[in-house]
N, CA, C and O atoms as a MOPAC input file, in Angstrom:
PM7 MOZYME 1SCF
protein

 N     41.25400 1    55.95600 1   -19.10000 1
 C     40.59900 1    54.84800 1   -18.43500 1
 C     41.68500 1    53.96100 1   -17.82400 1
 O     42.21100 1    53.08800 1   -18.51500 1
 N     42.01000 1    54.14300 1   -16.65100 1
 C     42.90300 1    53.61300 1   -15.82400 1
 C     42.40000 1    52.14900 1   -16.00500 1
 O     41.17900 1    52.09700 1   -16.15600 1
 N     43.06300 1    50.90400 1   -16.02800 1
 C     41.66600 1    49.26400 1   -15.16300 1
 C     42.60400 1    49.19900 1   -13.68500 1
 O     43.75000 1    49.54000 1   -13.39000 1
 N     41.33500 1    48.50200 1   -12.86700 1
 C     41.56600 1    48.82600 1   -11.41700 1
 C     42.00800 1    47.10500 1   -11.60600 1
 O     43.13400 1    46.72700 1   -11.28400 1
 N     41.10300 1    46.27700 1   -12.09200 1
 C     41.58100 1    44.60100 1   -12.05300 1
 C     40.98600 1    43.93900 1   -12.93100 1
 O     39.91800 1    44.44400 1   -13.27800 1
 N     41.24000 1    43.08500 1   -13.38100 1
 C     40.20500 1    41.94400 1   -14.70700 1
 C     40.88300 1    40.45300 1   -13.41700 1
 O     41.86300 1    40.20100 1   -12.71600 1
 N     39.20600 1    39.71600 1   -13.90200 1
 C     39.23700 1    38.65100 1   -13.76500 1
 C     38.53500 1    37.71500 1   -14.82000 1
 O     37.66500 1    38.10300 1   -15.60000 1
 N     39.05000 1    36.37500 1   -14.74000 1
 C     38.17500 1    35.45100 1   -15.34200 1
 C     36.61600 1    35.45000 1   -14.77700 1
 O     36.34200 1    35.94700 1   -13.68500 1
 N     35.74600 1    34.91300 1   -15.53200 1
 C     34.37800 1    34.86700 1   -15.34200 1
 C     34.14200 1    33.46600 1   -16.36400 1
 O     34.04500 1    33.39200 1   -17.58900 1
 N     34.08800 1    32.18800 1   -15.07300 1
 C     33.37300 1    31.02100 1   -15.80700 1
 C     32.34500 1    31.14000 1   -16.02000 1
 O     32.21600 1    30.71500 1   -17.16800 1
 N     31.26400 1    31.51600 1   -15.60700 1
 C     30.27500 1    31.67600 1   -15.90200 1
 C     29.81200 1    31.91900 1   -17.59100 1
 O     28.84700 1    31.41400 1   -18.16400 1
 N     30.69300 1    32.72400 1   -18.07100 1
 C     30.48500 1    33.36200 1   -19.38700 1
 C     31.47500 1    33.43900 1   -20.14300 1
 O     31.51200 1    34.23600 1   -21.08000 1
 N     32.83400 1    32.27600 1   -19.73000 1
 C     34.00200 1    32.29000 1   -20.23100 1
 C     34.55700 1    33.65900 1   -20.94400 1
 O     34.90400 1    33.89700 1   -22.10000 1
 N     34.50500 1    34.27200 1   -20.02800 1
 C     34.98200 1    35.92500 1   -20.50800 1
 C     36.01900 1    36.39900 1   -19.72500 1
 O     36.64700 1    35.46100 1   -19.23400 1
 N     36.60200 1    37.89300 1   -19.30200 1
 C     37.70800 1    37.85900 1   -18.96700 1
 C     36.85000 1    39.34000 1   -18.98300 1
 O     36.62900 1    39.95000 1   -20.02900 1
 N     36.41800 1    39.79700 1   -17.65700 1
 C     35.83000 1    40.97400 1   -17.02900 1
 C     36.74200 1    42.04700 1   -16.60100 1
 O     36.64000 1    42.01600 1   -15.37500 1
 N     37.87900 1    43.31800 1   -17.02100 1
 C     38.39400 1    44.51400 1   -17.03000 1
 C     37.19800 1    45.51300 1   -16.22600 1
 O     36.08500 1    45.72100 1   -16.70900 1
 N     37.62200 1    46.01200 1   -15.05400 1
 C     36.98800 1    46.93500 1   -13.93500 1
 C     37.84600 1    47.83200 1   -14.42500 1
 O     39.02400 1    47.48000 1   -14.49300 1
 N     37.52900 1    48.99000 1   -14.81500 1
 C     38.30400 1    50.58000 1   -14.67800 1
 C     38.07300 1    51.04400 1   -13.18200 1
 O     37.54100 1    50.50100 1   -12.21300 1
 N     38.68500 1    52.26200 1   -13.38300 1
 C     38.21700 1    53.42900 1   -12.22300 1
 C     37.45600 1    54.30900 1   -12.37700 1
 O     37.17000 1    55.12300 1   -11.49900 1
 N     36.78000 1    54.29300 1   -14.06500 1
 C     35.83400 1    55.17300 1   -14.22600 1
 C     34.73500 1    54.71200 1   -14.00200 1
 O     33.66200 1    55.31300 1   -13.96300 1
 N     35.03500 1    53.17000 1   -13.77700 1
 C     33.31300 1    52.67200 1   -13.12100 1
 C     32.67600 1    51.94100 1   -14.21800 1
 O     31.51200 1    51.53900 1   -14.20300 1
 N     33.69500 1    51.76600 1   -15.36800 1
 C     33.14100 1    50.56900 1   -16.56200 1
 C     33.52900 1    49.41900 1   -16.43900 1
 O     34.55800 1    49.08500 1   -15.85100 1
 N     32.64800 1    48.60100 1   -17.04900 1
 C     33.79000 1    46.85300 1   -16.89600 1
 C     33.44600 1    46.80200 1   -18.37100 1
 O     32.43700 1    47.27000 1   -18.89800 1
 N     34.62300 1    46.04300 1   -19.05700 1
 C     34.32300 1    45.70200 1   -19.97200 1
 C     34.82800 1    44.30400 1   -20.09100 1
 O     35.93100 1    44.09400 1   -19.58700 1
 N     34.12300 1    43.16700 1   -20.75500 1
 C     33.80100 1    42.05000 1   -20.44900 1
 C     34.70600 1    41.58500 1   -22.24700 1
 O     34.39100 1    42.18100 1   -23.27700 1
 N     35.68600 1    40.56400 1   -22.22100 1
 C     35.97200 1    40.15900 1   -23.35500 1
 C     35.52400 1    38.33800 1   -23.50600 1
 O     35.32400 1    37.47300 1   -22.65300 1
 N     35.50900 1    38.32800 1   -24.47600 1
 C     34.17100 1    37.45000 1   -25.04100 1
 C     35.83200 1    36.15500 1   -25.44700 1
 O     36.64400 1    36.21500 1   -26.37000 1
 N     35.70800 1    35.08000 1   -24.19200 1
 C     37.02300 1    34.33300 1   -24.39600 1
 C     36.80000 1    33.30200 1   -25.72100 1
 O     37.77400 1    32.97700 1   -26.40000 1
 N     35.54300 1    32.85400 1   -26.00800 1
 C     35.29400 1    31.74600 1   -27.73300 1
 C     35.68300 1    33.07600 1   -28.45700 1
 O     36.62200 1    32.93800 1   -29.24100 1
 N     35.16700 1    34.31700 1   -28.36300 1
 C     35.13000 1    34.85100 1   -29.71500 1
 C     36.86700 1    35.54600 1   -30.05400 1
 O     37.45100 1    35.70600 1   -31.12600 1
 N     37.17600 1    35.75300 1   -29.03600 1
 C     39.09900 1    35.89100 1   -28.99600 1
 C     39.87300 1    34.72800 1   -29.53800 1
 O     40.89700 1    34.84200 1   -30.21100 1
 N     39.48100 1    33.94900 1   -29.29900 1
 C     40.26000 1    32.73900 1   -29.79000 1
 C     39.92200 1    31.93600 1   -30.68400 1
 O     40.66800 1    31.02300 1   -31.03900 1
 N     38.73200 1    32.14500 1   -31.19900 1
 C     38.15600 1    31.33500 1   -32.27500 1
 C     38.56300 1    31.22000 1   -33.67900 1
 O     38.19900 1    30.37800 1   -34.49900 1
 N     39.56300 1    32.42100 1   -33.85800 1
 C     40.80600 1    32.26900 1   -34.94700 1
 C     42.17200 1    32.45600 1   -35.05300 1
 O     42.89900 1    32.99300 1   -35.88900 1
 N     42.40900 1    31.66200 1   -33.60300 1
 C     44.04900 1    32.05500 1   -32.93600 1
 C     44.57800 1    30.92300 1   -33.58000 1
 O     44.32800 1    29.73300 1   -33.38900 1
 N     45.21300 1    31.37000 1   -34.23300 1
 C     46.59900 1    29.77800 1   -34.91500 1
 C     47.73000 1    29.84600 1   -33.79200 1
 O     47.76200 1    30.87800 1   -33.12100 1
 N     48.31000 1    29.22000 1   -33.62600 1
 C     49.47900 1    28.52600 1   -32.72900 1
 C     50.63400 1    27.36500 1   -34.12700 1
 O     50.60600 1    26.73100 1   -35.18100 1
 N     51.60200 1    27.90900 1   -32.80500 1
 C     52.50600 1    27.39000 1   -33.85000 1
 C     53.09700 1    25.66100 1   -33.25800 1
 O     52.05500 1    25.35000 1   -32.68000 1
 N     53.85400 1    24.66800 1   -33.09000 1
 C     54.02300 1    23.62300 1   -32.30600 1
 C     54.93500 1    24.15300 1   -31.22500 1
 O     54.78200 1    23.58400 1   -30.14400 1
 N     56.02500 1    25.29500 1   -31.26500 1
 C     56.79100 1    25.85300 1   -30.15200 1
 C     55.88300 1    26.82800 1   -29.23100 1
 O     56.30700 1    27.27000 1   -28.16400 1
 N     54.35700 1    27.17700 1   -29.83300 1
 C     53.83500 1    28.20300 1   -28.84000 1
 C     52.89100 1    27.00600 1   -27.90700 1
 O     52.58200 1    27.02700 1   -26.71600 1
 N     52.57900 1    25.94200 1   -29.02900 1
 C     51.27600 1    24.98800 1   -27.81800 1
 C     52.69100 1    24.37500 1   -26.97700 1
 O     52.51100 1    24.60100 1   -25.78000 1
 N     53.51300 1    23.94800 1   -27.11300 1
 C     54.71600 1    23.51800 1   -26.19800 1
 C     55.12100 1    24.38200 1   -24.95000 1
 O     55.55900 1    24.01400 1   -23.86000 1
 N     54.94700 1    25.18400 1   -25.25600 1
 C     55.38100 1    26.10300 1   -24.07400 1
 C     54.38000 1    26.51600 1   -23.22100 1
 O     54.66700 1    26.79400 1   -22.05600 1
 N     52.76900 1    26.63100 1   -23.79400 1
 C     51.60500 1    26.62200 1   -22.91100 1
 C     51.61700 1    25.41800 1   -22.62000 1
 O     51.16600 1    25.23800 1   -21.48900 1
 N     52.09100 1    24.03700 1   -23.39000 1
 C     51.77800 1    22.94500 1   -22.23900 1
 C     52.58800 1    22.26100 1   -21.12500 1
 O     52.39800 1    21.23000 1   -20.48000 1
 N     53.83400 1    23.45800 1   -21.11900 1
 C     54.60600 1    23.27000 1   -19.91800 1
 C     54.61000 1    24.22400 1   -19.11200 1
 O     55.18900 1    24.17600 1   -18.02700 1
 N     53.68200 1    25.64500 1   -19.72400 1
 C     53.25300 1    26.32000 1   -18.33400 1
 C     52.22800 1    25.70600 1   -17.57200 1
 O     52.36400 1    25.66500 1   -16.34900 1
 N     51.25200 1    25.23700 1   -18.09300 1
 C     50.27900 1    24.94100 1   -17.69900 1
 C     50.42700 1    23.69500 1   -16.46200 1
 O     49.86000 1    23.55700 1   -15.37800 1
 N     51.44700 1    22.89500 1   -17.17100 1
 C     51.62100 1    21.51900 1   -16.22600 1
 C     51.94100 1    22.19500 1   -14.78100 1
 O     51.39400 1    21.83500 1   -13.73900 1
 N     53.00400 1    23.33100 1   -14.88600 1
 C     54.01100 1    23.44400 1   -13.69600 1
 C     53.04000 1    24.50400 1   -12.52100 1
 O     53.40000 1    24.95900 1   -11.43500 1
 N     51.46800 1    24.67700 1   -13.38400 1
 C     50.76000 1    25.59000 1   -12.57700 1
 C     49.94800 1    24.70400 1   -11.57500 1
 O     49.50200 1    23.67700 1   -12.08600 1
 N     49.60400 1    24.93800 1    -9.94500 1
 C     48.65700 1    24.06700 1    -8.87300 1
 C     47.73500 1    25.07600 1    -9.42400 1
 O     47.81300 1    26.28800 1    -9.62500 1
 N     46.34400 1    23.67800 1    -9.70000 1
 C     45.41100 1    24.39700 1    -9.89300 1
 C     44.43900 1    23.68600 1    -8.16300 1
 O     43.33400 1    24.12800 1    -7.85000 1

């Protein structure tokens, strides 16, 4: 199963994977993260990627 592209999907805060076999499979973004620990050097570094990104 090659993926051809994933995108975000606000709609359903998910994160949608297109193959080339013609499946999408859709990851469920609350239920991925709903028991992610972070450490104070990992939220530091997402909150200086995040700053330096134009949204």
């Amino acid at each position: 199963m090659r993926t051809i592209f994933a995108e975000y999907n606000p709609q359903c805060n998910s994160i949608d994977v297109y193959t080339s076999a013609g499946y999408m499979l859709r990851i469920d973004c609350w239920e991925a993260e709903k028991n992610l620990k972070t450490t104070l050097g990992s939220e530091c570094a997402l909150t200086s990627h995040i700053s330096k990104c134009h949204f």
